[in-house]
Each structure stands twice: as C-alpha cells, then as structure tokens.
Backbone as numpy.savetxt, mean C-alpha at the origin, in Angstrom:
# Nx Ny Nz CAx CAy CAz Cx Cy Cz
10.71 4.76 -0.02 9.37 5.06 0.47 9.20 4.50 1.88
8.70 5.79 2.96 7.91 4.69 4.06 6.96 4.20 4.04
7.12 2.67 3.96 5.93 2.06 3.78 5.04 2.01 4.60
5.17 2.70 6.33 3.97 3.24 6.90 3.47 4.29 6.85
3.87 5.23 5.99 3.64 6.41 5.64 4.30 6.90 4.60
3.91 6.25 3.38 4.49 6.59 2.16 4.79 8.45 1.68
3.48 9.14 1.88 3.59 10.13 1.93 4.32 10.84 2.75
5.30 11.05 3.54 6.38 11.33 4.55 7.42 12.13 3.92
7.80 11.76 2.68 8.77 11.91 1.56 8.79 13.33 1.52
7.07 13.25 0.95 7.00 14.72 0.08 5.76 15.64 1.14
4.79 15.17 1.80 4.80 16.30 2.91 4.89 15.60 3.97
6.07 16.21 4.88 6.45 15.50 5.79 5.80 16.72 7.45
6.45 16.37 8.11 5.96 16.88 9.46 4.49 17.23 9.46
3.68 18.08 10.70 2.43 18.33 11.00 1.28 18.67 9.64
2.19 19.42 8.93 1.20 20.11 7.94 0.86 19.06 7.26
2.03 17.91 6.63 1.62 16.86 5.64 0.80 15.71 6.41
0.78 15.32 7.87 -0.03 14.89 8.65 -1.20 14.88 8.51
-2.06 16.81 8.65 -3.00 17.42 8.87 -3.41 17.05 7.26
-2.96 17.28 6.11 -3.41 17.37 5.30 -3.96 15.65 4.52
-2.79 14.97 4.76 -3.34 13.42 4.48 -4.80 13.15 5.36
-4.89 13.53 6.32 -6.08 13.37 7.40 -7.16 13.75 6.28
-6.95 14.87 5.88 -8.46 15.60 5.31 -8.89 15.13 3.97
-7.37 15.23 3.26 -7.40 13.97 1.92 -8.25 12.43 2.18
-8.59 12.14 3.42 -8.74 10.83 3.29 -10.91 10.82 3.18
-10.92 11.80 3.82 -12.44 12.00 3.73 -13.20 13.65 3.43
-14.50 13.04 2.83 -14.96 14.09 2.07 -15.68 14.87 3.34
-16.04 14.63 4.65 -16.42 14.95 5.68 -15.69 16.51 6.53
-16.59 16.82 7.32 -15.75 18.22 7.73 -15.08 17.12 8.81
-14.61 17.89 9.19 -14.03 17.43 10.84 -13.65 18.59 11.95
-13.70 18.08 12.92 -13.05 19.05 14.05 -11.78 18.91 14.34
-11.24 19.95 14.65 -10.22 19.84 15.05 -9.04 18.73 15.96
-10.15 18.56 16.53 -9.68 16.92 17.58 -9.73 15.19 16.75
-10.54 15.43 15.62 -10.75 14.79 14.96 -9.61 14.91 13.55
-9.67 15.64 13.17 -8.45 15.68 12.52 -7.15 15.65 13.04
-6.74 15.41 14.37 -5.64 15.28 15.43 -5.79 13.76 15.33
-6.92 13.04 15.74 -7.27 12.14 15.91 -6.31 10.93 14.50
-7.24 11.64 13.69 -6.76 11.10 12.10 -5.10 11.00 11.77
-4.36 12.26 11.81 -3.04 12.67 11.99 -2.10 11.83 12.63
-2.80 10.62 13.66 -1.78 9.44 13.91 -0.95 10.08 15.35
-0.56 8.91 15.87 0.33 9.30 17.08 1.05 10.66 16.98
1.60 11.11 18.55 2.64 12.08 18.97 2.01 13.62 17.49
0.95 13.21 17.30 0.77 14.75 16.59 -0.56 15.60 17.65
0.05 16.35 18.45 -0.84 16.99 19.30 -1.71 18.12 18.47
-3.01 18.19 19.21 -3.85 18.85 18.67 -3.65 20.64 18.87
-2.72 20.88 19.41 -2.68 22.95 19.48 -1.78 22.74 18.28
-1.13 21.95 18.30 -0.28 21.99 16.29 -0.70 21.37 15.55
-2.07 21.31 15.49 -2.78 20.69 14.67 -3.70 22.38 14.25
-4.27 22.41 15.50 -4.99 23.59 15.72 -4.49 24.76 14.67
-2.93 25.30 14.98 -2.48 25.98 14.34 -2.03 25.86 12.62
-1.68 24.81 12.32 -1.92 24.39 11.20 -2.75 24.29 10.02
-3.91 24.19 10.70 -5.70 24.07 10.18 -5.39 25.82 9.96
-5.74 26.45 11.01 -5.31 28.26 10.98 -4.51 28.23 9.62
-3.27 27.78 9.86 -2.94 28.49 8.21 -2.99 27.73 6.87
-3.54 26.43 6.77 -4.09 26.15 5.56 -5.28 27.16 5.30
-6.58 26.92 6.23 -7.27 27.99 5.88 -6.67 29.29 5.40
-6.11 29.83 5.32 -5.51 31.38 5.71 -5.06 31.32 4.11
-4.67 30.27 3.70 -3.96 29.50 2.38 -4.77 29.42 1.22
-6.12 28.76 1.81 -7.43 28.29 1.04 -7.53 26.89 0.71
-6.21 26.27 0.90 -6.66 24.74 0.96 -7.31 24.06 1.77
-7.36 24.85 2.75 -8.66 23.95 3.92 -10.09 24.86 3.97
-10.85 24.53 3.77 -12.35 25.63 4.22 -12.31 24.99 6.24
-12.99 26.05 6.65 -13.10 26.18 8.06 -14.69 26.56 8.01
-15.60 25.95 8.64 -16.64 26.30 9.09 -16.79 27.37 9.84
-17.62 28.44 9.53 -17.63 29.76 10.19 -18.48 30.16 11.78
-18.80 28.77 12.17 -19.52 29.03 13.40 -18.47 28.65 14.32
-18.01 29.46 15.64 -17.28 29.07 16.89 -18.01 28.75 17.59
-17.69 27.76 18.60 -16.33 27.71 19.01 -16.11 26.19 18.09
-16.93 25.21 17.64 -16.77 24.11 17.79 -16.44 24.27 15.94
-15.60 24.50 15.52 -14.82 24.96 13.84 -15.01 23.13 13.28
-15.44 23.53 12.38 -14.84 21.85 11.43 -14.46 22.42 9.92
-13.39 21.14 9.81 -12.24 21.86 8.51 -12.63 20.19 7.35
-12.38 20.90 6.04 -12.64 19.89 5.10 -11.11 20.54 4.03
-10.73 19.28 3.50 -10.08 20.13 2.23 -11.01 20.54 1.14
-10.21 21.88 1.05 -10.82 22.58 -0.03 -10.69 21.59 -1.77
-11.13 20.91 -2.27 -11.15 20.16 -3.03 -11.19 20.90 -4.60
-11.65 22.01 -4.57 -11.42 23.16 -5.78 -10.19 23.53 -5.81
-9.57 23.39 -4.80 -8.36 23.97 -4.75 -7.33 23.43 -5.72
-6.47 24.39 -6.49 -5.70 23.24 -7.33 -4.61 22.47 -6.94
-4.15 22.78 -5.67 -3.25 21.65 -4.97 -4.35 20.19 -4.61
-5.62 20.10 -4.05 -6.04 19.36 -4.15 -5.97 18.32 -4.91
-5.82 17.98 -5.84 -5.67 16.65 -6.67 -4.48 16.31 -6.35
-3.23 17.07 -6.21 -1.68 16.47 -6.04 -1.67 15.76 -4.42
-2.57 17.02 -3.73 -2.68 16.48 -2.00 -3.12 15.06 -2.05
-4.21 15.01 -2.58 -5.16 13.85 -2.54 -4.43 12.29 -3.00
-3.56 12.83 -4.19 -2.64 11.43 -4.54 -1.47 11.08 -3.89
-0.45 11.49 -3.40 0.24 11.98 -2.23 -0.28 11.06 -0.68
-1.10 11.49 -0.71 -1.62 10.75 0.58 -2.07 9.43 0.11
-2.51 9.12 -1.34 -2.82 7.47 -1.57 -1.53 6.20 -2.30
-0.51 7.52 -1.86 0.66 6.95 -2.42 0.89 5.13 -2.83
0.37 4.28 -1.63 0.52 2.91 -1.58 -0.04 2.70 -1.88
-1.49 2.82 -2.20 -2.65 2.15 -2.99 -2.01 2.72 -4.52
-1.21 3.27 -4.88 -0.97 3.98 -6.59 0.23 2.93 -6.99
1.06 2.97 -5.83 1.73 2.00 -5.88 1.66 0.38 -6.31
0.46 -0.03 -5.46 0.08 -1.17 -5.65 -0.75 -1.51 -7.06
-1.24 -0.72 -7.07 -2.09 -0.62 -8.50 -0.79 -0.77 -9.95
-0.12 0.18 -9.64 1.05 -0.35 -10.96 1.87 -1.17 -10.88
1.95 -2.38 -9.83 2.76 -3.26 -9.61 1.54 -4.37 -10.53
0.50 -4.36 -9.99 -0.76 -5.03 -10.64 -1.15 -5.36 -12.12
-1.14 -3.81 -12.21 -0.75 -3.21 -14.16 -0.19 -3.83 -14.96
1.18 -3.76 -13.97 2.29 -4.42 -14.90 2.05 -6.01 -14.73
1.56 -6.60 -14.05 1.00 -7.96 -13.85 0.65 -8.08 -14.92
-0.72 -7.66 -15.25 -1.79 -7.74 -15.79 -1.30 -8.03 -17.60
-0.06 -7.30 -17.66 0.32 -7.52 -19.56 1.72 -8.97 -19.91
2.02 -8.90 -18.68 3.15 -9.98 -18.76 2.64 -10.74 -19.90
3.49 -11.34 -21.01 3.29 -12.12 -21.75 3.38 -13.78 -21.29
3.62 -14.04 -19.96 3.49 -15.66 -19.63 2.73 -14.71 -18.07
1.63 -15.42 -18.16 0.82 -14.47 -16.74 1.19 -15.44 -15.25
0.77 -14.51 -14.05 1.57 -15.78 -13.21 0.30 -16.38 -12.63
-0.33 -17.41 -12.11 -1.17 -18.15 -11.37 -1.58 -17.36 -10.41
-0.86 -16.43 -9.68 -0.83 -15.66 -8.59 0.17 -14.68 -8.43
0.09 -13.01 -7.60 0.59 -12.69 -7.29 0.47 -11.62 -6.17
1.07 -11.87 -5.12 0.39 -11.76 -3.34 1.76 -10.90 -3.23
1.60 -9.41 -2.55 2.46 -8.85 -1.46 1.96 -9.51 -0.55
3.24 -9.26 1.12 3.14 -9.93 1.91 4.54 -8.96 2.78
4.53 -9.36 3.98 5.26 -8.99 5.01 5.43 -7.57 5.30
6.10 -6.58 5.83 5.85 -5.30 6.12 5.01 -4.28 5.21
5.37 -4.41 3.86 4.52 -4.10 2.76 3.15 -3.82 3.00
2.49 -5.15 3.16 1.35 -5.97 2.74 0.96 -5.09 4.35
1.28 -5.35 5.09 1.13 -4.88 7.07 0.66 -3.14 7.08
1.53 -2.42 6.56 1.79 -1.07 6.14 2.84 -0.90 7.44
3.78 -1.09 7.98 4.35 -1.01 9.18 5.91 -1.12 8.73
6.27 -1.04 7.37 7.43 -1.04 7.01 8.26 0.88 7.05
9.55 0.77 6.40 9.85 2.05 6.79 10.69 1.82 4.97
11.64 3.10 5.20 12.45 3.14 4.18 13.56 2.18 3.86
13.78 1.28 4.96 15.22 0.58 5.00 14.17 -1.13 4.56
12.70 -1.04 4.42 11.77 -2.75 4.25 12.01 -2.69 2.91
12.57 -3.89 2.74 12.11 -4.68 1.15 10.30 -4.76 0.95
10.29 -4.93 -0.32 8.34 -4.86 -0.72 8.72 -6.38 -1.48
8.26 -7.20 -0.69 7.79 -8.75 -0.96 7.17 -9.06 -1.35
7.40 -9.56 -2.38 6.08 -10.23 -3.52 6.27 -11.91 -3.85
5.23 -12.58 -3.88 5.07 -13.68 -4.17 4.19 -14.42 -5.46
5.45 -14.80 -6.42 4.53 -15.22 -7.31 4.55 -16.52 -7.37
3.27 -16.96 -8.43 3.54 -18.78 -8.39 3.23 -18.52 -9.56
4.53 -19.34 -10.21 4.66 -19.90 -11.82 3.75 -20.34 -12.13
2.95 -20.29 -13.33 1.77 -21.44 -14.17 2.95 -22.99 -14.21
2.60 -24.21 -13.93 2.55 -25.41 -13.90 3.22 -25.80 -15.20
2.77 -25.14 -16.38 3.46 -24.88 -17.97 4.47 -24.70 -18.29
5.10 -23.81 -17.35 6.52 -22.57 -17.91 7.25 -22.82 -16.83
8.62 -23.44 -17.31 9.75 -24.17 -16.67 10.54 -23.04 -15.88
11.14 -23.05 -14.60 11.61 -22.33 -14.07 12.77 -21.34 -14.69
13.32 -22.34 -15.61 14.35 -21.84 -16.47 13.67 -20.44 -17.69
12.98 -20.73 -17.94 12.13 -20.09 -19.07 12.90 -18.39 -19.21
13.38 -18.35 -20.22 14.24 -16.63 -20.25 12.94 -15.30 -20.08
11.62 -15.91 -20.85 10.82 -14.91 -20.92 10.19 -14.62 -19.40
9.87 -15.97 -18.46 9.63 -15.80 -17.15 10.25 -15.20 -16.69
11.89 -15.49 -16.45 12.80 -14.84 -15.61 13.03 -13.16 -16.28
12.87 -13.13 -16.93 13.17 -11.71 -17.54 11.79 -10.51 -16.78
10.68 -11.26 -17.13 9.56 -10.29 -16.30 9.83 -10.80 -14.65
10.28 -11.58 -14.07 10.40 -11.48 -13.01 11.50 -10.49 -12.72
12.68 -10.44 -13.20 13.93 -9.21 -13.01 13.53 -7.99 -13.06
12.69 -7.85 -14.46 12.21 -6.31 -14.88 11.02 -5.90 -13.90
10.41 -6.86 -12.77 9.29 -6.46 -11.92 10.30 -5.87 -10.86
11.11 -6.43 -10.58 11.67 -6.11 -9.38 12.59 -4.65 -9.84
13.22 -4.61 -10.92 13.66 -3.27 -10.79 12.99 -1.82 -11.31
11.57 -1.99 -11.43 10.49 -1.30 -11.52 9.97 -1.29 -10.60
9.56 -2.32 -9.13 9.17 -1.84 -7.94 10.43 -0.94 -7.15
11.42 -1.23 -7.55 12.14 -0.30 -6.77 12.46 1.29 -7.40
11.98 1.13 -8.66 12.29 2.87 -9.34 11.05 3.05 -8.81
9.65 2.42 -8.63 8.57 3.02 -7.96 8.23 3.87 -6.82
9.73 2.61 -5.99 9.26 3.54 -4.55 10.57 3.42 -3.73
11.53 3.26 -4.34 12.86 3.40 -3.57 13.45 2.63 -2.92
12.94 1.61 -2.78 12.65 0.31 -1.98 13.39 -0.90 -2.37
14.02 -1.92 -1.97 14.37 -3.01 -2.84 13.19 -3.94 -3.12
13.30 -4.36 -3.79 11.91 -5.67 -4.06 12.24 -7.00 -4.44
11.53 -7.86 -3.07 12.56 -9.19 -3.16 11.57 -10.38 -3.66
11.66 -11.11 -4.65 10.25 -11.94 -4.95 10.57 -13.23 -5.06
9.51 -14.38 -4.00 10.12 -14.92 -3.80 9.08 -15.87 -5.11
9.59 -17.17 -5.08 8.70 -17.82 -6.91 8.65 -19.28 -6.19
7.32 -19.93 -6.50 7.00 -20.60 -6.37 6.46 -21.52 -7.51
6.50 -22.95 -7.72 5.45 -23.40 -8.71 4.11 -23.84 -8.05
3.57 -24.21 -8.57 2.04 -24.20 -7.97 2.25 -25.91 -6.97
3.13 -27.16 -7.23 3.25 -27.96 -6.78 4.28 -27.56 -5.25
5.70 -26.37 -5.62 6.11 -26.70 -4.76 5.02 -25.63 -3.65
3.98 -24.68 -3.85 3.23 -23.77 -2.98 2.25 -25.21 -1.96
1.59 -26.04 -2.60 1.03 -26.91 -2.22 1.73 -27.40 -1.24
3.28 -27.81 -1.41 3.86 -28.89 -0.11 3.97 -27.82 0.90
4.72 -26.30 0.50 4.13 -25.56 1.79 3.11 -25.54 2.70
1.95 -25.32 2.09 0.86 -25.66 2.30 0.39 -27.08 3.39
0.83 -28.13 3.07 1.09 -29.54 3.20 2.12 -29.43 4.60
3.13 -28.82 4.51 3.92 -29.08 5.32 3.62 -27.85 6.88
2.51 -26.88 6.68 2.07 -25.81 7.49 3.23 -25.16 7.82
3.89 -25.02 7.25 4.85 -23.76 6.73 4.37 -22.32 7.48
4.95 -21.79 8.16 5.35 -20.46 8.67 4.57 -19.34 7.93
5.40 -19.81 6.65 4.96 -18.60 5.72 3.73 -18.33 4.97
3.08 -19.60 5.19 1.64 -19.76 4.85 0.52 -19.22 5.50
0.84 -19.32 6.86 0.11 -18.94 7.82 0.21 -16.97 7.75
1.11 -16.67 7.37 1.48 -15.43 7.06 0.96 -14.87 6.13
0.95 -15.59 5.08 0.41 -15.40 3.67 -1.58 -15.14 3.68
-1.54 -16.32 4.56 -3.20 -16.19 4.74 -3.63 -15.01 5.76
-3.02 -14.88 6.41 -3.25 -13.37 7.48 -3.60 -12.22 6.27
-2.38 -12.12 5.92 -2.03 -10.40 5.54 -1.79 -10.24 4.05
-1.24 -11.03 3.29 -0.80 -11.23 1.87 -1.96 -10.45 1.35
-1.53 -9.78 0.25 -2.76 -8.34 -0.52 -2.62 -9.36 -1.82
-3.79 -9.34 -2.90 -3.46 -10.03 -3.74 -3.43 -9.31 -4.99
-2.24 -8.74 -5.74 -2.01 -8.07 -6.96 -2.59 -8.87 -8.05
-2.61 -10.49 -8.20 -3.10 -10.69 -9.55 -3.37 -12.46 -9.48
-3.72 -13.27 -10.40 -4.38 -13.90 -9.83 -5.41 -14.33 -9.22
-5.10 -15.69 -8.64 -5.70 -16.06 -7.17 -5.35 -15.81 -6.11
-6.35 -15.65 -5.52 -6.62 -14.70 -3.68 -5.65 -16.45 -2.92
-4.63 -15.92 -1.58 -4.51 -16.49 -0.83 -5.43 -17.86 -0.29
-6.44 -17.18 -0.30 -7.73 -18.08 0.65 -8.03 -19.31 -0.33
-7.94 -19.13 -1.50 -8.41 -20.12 -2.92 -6.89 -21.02 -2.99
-5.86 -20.63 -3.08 -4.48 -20.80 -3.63 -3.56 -21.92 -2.32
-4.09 -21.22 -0.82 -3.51 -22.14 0.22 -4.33 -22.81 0.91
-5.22 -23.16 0.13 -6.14 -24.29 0.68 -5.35 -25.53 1.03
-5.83 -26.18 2.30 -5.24 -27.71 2.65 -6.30 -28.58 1.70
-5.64 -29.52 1.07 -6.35 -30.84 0.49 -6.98 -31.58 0.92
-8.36 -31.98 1.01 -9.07 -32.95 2.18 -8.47 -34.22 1.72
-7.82 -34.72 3.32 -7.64 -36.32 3.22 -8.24 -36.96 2.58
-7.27 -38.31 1.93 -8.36 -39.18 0.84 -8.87 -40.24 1.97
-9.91 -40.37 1.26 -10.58 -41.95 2.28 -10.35 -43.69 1.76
C-alpha cells in the first residue's frame, strides 16, 4: 500500500485522482476545485476531461448551467460505495488494526502508530510502525503476549502489503524514555495516531519534580 495514497493501487492515474477528490465531499465542486483536491502535478484540462467522461458514465452528475459546471459524485450510483471506500482506504485500515486491538485476550496499556504511517507520507517500500506498551502485569516473556504481538504484525501486512514493525515497551521502560527526552518521544507526541488505549499526551507525560 501507498501510504500517501493508499488508493493508488486500485484507481490509479487522473481518473482515480478525480474520483477520490469527489469521494471525499458531499459538495458540488468546480472544476478547478476538484483539480485543486486531486493533489499536485494533476492539471486541470485533465481533470476537465475526465469530469467529461465520468459524467458521460453517470458516476459524476455535472451541473447543467455553463460556463461555471460543478461536479459531485453521483452517490446512487452503484460504483459509489466501492469508490467511496477505496479512497478511505487508511482510515479502514486503521480501524482493523484497532479491532483487532480491541479483543486481544491480555489488552495492551496503549497502542500508537507513528512515523511515515501515522504522517501519511509513506510509500510502498514504508514499514507501518506501531507502538505498544505492555500492561505492568504480563512479563515480556508471556507466550500469549508474544503470540498477539506476531499475529498483529502478520495481519498488518496481509492488510496492506506493507511490513509492520512494532516496537514494545513496558510502561516503566516508556517512562525513562520519557525521563531521558528521547527522540522518539518527541515524535510520538507530534504525530503518533492512537489505535487503543491511552492517547500519547496522557501516556508521555514528564513527572513533576519531587520537592
């Protein structure tokens, strides 16, 4: 999967461009505006022409007054629902990485994507980084821990093609990170998405000095 454009895969060039654009809002748009949406190096006369033959198709409606046209997806349409998920590819993604959080039989304290992932600026060749922190309870060794940690990672990658590298923390050694202003903390608090758990902001708190 590209993780800056997950949808790339399956509609790729101008048309799958034009069409994620319209998937994203229930609004008409103009033509320049849906160019706009469509992201860099996608010029608007192949945008222009494009809009022309979805309409022509029926997946796009076109407003019938010229010169100034605004296009919506046709949402009756029965490609519509496949368009529409397609374009939310990473949010579907993220949601069943979550899912599967959510039933683990030893649950984790936390669990944060982070780095190109988490950014959306990754491609097909980015690992999808995940960070969990062990409950304080369940020994690193633990077969049932390590087993849902293995089976997460080779389920994010049948997800999206991707390797998935996770890195594990216990809640004492996240703290000395924390403690020690660690790189990756500062990273973590930027951008880290939070699948399950506690949020970043709660989890990498500094400890107020004792008096």
């Amino acid at each position: 999967m590209d993780l800056s454009n997950p949808s790339e895969a399956v509609l790729p060039s101008v048309r799958g461009a034009v069409l994620r654009a319209l998937a994203q809002t229930d609004e008409s748009l103009s033509g320049r505006g849906v160019a706009a949406l469509a992201g860099p190096g996608v010029g608007y006369r192949r945008v222009s022409q494009v809009l022309g033959e979805l309409v022509e198709a029926g997946v796009v409606l076109r407003d019938s007054r010229p010169p100034a046209y605004l296009y919506r997806l046709n949402r009756e349409h029965v490609a519509a629902e496949p368009i529409v998920m397609l374009a939310d590819l990473r949010a579907r993604l993220l949601s069943r990485i979550s899912e599967s959080a959510a039933v683990w039989q030893i649950r984790s304290d936390a669990m944060w994507l982070f780095g190109s992932a988490a950014r959306g600026d990754g491609t097909t060749a980015s690992d999808i980084d995940l960070l969990v922190v062990r409950p304080k309870s369940v020994a690193d060794d633990d077969p049932r821990w390590r087993k849902q940690l293995d089976d997460l990672a080779q389920d994010v990658t049948a997800w999206s093609g991707n390797d998935c590298q996770i890195l594990e923390y216990s809640p004492g050694e996240l703290s000395a990170l924390v403690e020690a202003r660690e790189t990756l903390v500062g990273e973590l608090r930027k951008e880290a998405i939070t699948l399950a758990g506690r949020p970043p902001a709660e989890a990498l708190r500094r400890r107020s000095p004792r008096t």
